[in-house]
C-alpha positions in Angstrom: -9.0 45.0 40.6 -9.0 42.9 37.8 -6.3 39.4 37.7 -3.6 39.6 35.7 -3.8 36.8 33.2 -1.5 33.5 34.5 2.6 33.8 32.8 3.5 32.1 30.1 6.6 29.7 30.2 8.8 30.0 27.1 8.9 26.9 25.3 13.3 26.1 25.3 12.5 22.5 24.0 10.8 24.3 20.7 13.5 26.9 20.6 16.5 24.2 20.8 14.8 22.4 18.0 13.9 25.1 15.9 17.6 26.1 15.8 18.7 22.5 15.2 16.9 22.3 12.5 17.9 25.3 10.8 14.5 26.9 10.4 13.1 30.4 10.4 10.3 31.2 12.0 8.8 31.6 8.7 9.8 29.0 7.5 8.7 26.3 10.4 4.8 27.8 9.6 4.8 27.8 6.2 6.0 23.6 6.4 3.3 23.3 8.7 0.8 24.6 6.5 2.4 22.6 3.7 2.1 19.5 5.9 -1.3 20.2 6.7 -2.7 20.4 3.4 -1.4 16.3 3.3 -4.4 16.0 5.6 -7.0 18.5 3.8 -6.6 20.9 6.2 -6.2 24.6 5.4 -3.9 26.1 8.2 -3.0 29.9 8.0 0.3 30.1 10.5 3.0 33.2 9.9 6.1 33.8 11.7 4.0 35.3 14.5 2.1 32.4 15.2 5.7 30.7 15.9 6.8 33.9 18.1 3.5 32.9 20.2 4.2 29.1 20.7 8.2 30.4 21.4 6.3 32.6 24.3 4.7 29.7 25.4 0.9 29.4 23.8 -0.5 25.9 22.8 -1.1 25.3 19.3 -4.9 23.9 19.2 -6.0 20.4 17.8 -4.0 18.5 15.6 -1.3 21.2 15.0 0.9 19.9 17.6 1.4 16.4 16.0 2.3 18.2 12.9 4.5 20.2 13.9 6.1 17.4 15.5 5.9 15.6 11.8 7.8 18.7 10.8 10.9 17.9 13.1 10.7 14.3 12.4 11.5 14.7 8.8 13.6 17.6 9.1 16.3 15.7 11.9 15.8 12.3 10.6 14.4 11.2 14.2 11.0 10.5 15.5 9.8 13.6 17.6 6.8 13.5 19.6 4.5 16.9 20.4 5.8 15.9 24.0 9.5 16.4 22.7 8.8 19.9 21.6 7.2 20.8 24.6 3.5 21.1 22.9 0.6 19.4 24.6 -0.5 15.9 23.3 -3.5 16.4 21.1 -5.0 13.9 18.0 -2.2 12.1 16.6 -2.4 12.0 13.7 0.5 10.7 12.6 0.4 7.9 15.1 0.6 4.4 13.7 2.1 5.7 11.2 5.7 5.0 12.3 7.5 2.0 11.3 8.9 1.4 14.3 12.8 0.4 14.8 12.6 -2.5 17.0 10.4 -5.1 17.8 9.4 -4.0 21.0 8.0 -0.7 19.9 6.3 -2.0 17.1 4.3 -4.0 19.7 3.9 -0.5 21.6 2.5 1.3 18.8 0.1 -1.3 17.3 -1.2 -2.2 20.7 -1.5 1.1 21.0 -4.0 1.3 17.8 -5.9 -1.4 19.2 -6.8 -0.4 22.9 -7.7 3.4 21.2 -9.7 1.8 18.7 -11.5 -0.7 20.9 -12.2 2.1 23.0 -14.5 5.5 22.5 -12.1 7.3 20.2 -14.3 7.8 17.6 -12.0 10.9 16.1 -9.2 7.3 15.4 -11.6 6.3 13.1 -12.0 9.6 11.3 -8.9 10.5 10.6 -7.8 11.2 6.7 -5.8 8.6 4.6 -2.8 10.5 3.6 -0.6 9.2 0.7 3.0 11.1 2.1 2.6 8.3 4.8 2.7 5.3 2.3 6.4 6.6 1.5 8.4 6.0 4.3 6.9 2.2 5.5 7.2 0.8 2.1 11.1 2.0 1.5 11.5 1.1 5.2 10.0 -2.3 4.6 12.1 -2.6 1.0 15.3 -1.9 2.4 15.1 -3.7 5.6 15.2 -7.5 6.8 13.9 -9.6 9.6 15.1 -8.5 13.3 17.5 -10.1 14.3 16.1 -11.2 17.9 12.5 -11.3 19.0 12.2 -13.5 21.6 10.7 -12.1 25.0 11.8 -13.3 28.5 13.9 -15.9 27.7 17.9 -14.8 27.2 20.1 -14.8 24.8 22.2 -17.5 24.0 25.8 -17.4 25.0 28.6 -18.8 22.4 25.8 -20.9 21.2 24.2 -22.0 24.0 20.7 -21.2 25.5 20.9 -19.6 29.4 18.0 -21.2 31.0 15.1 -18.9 32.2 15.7 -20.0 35.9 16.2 -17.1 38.4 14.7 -14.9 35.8 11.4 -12.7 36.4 9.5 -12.6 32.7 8.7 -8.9 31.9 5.3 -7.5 33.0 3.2 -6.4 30.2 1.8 -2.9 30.8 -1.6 -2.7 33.1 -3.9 -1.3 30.3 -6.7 1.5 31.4 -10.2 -1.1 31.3 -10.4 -4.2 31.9 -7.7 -7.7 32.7 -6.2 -10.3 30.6 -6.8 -13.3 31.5 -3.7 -14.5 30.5 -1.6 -14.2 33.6 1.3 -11.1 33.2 4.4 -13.0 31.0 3.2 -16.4 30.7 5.0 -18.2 28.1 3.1 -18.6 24.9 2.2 -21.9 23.5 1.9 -23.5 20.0 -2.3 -23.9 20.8 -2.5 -19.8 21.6 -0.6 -19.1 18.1 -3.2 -22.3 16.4 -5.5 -19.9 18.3 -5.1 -16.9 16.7 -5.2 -18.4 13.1 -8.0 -20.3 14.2 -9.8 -16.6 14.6 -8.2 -15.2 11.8 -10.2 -17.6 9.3 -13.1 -17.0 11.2 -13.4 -13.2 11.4 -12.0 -13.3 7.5 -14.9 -15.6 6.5 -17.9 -13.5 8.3 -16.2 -10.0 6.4 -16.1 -12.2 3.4 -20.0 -12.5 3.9 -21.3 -9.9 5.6 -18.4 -7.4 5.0 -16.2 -5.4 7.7 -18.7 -3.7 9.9 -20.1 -6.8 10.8 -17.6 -8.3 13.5 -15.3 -5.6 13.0 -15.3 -4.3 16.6 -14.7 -7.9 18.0 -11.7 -8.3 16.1 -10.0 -5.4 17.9 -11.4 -6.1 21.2 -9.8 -9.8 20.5 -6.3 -8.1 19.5 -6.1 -6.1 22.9 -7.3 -8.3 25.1 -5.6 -11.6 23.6 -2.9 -10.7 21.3 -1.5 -8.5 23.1 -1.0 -10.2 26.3 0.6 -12.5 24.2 3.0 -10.7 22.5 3.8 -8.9 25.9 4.4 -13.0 27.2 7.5 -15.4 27.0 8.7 -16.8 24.4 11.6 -18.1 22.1 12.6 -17.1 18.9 11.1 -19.6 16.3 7.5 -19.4 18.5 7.8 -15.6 18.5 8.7 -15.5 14.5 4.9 -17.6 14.4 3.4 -15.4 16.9 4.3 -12.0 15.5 2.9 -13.7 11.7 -0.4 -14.3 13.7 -0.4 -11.2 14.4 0.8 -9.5 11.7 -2.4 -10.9 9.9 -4.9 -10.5 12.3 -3.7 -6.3 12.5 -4.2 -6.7 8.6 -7.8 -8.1 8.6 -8.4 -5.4 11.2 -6.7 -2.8 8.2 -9.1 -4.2 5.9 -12.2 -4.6 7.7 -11.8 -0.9 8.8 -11.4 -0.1 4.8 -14.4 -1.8 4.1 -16.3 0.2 6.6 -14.6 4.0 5.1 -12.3 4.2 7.9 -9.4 4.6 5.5 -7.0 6.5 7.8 -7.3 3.8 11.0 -6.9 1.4 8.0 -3.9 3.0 6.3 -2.5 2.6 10.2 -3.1 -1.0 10.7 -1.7 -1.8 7.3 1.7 -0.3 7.9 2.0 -1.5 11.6 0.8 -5.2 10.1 3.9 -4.8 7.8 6.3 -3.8 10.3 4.6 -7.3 12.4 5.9 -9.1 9.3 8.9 -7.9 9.5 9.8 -8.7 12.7 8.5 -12.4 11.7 10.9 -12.5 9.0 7.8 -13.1 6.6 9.0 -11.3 3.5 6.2 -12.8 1.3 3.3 -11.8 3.6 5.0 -8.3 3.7 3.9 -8.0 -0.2 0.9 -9.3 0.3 0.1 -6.7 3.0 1.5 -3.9 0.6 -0.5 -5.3 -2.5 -3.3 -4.5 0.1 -2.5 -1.2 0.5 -2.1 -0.7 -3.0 -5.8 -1.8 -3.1 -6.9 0.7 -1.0 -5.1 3.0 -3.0 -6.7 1.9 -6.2 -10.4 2.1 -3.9 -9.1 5.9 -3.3 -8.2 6.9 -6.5 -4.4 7.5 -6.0 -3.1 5.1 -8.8 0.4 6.1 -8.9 0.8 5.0 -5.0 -0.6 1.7 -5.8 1.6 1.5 -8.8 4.3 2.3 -6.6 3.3 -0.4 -3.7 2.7 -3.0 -6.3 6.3 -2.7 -7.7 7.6 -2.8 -4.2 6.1 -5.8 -3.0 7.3 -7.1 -6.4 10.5 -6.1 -6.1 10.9 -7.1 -2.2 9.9 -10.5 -2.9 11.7 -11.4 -6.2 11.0 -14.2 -9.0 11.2 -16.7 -5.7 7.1 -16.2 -4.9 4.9 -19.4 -6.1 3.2 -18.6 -9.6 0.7 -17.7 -7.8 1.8 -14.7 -5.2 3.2 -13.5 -8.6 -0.1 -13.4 -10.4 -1.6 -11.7 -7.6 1.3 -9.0 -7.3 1.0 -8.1 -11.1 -2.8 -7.8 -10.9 -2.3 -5.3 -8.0 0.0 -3.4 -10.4 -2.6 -3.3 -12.6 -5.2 -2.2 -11.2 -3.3 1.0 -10.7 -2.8 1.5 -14.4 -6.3 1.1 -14.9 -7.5 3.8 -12.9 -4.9 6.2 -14.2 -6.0 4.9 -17.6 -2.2 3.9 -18.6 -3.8 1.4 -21.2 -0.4 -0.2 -22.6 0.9 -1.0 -19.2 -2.2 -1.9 -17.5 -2.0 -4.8 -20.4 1.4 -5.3 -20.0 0.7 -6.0 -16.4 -2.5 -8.4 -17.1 -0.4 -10.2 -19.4 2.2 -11.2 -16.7 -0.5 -12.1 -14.3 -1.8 -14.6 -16.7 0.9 -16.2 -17.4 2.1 -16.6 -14.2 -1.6 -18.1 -13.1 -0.7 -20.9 -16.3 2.2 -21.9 -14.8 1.2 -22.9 -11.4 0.6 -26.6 -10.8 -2.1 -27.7 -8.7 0.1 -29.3 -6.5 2.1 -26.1 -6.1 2.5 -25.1 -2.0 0.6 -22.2 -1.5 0.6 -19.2 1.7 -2.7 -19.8 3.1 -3.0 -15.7 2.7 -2.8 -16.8 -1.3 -5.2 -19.6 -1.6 -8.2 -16.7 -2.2 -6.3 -15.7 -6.0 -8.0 -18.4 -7.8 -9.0 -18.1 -11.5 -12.4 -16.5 -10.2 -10.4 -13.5 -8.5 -8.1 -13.1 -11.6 -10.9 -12.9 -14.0 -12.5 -10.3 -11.5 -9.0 -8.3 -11.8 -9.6 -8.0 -15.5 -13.0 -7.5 -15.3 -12.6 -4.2 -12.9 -9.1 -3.0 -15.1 -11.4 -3.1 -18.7 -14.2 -1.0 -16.7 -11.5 1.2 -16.0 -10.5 1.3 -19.3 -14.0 1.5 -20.3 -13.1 -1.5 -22.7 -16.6 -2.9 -21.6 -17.3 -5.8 -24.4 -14.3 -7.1 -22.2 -15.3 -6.3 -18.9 -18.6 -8.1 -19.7 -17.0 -11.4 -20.5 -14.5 -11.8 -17.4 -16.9 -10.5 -15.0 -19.7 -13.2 -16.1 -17.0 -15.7 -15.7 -15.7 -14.3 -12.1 -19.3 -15.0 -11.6 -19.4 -18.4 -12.8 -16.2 -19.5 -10.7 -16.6 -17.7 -7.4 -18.0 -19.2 -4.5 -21.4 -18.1 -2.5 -19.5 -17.5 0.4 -17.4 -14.9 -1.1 -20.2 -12.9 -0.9 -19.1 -9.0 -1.3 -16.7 -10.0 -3.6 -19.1 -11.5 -5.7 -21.8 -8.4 -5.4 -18.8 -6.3 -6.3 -18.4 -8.3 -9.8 -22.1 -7.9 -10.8 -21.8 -4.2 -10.4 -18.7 -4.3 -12.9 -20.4 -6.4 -15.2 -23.5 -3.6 -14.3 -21.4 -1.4 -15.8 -20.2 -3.2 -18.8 -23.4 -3.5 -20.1 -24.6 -0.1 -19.3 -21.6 1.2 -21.1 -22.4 -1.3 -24.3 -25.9 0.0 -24.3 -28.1 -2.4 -22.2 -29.4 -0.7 -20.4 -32.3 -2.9 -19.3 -29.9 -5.8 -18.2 -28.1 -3.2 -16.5 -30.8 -1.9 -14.0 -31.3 -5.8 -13.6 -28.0 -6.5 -12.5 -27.6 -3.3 -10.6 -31.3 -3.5 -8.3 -29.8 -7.1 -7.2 -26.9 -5.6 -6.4 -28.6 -2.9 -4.5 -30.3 -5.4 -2.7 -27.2 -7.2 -1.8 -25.4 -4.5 -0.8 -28.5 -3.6 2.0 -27.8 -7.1 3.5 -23.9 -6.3 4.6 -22.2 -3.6 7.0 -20.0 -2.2 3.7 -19.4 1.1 2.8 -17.5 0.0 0.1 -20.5 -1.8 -1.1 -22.7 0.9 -1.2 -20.4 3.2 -2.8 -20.1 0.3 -5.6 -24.3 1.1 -5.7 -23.8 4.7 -5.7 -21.6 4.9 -8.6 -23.1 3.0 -10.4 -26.3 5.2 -9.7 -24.2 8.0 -10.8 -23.8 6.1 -14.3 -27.6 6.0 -14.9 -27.6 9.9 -14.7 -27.7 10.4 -18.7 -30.7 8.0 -19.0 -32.7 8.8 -15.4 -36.2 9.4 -17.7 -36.0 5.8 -19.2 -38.6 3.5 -17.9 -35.4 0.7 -17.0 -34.1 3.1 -14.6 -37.0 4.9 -13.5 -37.8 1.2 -12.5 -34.4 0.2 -10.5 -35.1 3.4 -8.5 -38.4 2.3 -7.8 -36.9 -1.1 -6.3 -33.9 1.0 -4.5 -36.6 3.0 -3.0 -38.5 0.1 -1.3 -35.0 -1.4 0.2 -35.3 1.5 2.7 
């Protein structure tokens, strides 16, 4: 006698929803197939497929997280897969979230870091999708710094501070491997936030160098097992403000080492969770330096419109207030998104504002320390990559060579970037012998560093030597390619 296959519970929590939200069955698969095609995949649910979860069958892979998506932006309210009664599968939506409060921004970041520290490879394959640049930026735009943030210590009363005596500091959550060696609340000092920036500018300089893949993997490890222990300590408001910046740039760095390696959706993640960690430091300029970031990464991608778009918000969010200098930097961002749609008036139009606001700063002008980087060596390597893209290459040519001339050895993959533009100025003027020069060193370079983003410079550039692959120049630089390995 054969078994009779187990019974299937009907799934109420899907059922409630489905009728809160107003959808047919239909129409709930068909915005899950829209959604879906966000993330390149090609889904094929009906209305029956619908029927069958009602009944009680699990939806495979990632489908569960996008159905919850669904519900999210249909009520207005963040919905989990757990909410709708689905099983927990590949979020991939997670980290996406700017989170309401400062507390669960801590949740959801920290979240990102013990994963990704961890051996969840599938984190670091997920897809950058563009939709989820939307909601953090407006969210970001139209909101200000949290009111509270301190941890463990309470409020004050009519103006006065309660003392912490009597009080038991809240326990930060036992994570799966491994201790802190910070002991569970202990109150935070000045010397662990001089700390953290300490290891900021020493993980920024070795990516600077050797590029993201390098110490990538430290850096996480370093967020989960001291910043978060930290954040999950004591502390009062005008050290937490400090400590949630620290942070908030250390989960950036993270973003943009995890860019440079081709991780783009894990770095889309830290990006937006780095903003909501300035946010809750009531660090509006860093917030627009953390969007002109992602508008990079946009640019890197090829969506120009979104880093338009990011550009003019962390513009916008930050006013005429920024040094000369912050402003240079946002209108270059700007910029470089015009260029690759090839919107040749207003990529000039942007250029333009950028260099006059780099004329008026003074050198005695206070600067961010996240600012001091846009010197005249990085603007000049702004116009040099917008004229590629504009394929105005006599000037391409001439900022590039003087990017060159300014910028420091230690800016090392910046610096290899540059000689690929000016690579391709000269190819594109007809040089082709100069060219191949510039581009084996480059080639070279780029087989010293852990950089995707370096190789890909290599690659497309390789791609550009396609019309003239029988000339003896180029049958040369593939020659010395070759013998890299």
């Amino acid at each position: 006698m054969t078994e009779r296959p187990p019974q299937r519970t009907p799934n109420r929590q899907l059922a409630a929803l489905i009728a809160e939200a107003g959808f047919s069955n239909a129409g709930l698969a068909r915005r899950v197939d829209q959604l879906g095609l966000e993330h390149g995949l090609d889904l094929r649910y009906d209305k029956t497929s619908v029927t069958r979860w009602l009944r009680g069958q699990q939806p495979r892979g990632t489908t569960p997280a996008l159905i919850a998506e669904v519900f999210t932006r249909r009520l207005g309210r963040r919905l989990t897969a757990q909410d709708l009664g689905l099983d927990a599968c590949a979020p991939v939506y997670a980290g996406l979230e700017f989170a309401a409060t400062p507390e669960e921004a801590v949740d959801i970041v920290s979240g990102l870091w013990r994963k990704d520290s961890g051996s969840h490879a599938e984190l670091r394959k997920i897809a950058f999708t563009p939709a989820g640049l939307v909601v953090p930026s407006r969210d970001w735009l139209i909101g200000r710094a949290d009111d509270r943030v301190a941890r463990g210590d309470p409020p004050p009363v009519n103006g006065v501070r309660v003392p912490l005596q009597g009080r038991v500091p809240a326990v930060p959550r036992q994570r799966q491997t491994g201790q802190t060696d910070r002991s569970p609340g202990q109150r935070v000092s000045t010397g662990d936030i001089a700390a953290l920036r300490s290891v900021g500018e020493l993980f920024r300089t070795l990516d600077d160098a050797y590029g993201g893949g390098h110490a990538r993997q430290a850096l996480v490890r370093y967020l989960e097992h001291e910043t978060e222990p930290m954040l999950r300590g004591t502390y009062g408001e005008a050290t937490g403000r400090r400590l949630f910046a620290a942070a908030a740039d250390l989960t950036r760095l993270a973003g943009w080492t995890s860019y440079d390696i081709a991780a783009h959706g894990l770095a889309q993640r830290y990006f937006v969770q780095a903003l909501r960690l300035a946010q809750a430091a009531g660090d509006r300029p860093y917030g627009s330096y953390v969007l002109v970031t992602m508008s990079r990464q946009a640019v890197y991608l090829g969506h120009g419109r979104e880093a338009v778009q990011l550009a003019r918000v962390a513009q916008q969010g930050v006013g005429s207030a920024a040094p000369a200098v912050v402003q240079a930097l946002l209108h270059s961002a700007e910029a470089r998104g015009h260029g690759v749609l090839g919107e040749v008036r207003a990529c000039t139009a942007s250029l333009v504002r950028a260099e006059r606001a780099m004329e008026s700063a003074r050198p005695g002008d206070e600067l961010p320390h996240w600012a001091r980087f846009f010197d005249q060596a990085q603007l000049a390597d702004e116009f040099g990559h917008c004229h590629r893209d504009l394929q105005q290459y006599r000037a391409a040519a001439q900022h590039a060579e003087r990017s060159l001339q300014l910028r420091a050895p230690g800016y090392a993959r910046s610096r290899l970037f540059c000689r690929v533009v000016l690579a391709t100025a000269r190819l594109g003027l007809g040089e082709l012998d100069q060219a191949c020069a510039l581009g084996a060193e480059s080639a070279q370079q780029a087989s010293e560093m852990r950089s995707a983003r370096a190789m890909e410079y290599v690659r497309d550039f390789e791609k550009r030597l396609e019309p003239y692959r029988d000339a003896a120049a180029v049958r040369n630089y593939r020659d010395r390619v070759a013998a890299l390995g």
